[in-house]
C-alpha positions as MATLAB code, in Angstrom:
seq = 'XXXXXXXXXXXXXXXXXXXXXXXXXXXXXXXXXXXXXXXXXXXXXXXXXXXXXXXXXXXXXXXXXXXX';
ca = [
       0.000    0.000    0.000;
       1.194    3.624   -0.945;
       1.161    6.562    1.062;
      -1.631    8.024   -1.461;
      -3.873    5.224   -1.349;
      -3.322    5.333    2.563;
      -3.776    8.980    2.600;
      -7.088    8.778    0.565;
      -9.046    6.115    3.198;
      -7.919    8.450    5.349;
      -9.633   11.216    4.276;
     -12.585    8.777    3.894;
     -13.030    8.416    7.351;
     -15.814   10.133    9.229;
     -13.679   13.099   11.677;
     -14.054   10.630   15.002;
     -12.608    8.029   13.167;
      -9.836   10.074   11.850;
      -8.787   11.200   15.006;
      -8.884    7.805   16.453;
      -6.371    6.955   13.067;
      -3.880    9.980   13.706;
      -3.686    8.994   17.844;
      -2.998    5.007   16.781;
      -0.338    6.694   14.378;
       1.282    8.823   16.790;
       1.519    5.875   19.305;
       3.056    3.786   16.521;
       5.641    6.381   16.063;
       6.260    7.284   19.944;
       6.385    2.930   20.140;
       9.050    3.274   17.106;
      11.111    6.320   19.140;
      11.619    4.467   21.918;
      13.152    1.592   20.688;
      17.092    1.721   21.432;
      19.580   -0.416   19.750;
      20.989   -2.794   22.313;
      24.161   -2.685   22.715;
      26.871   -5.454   21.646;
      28.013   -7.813   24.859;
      31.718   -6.796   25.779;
      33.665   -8.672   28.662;
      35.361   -6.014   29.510;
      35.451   -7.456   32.810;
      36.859  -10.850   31.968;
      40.086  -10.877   34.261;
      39.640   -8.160   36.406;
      40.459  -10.528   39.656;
      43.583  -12.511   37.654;
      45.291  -10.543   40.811;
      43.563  -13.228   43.637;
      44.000  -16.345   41.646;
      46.734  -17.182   44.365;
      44.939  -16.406   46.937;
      41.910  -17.985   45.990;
      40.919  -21.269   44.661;
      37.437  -21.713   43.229;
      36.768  -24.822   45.712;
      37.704  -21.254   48.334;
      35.386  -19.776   46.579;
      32.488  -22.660   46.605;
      33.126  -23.301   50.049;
      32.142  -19.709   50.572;
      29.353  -19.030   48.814;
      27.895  -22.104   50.451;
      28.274  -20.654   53.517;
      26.342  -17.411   52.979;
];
């Protein structure tokens, strides 16, 4: 479908029924607005503790979490 042919039921419409058209197009475009790309995943945090792997083991780390 066009935008004339679109454009021309439009006009068709009785006035309450062309409002009710422009409000359901305004919330389509406020839905579209909103939309944000998401972002792409980064591990930017993927060996931020390499500094405790001496001090740590992960059965230290089990062991703990158990705990709580």
């Amino acid at each position: 479908m066009d935008s004339k042919h679109l454009l021309a039921q439009i006009e068709n419409l009785l006035s309450l029924k062309r409002m009710e058209a422009e409000d359901f197009i305004e919330f389509l475009a406020s839905q579209h607005a909103r939309v944000r790309p998401v972002p792409p995943l980064t591990f930017s945090w993927a060996g931020g503790l390499a500094d405790l792997k001496e001090q740590f083991t992960s059965r230290d780390l089990k062991k703990q979490a158990l705990q709580m």
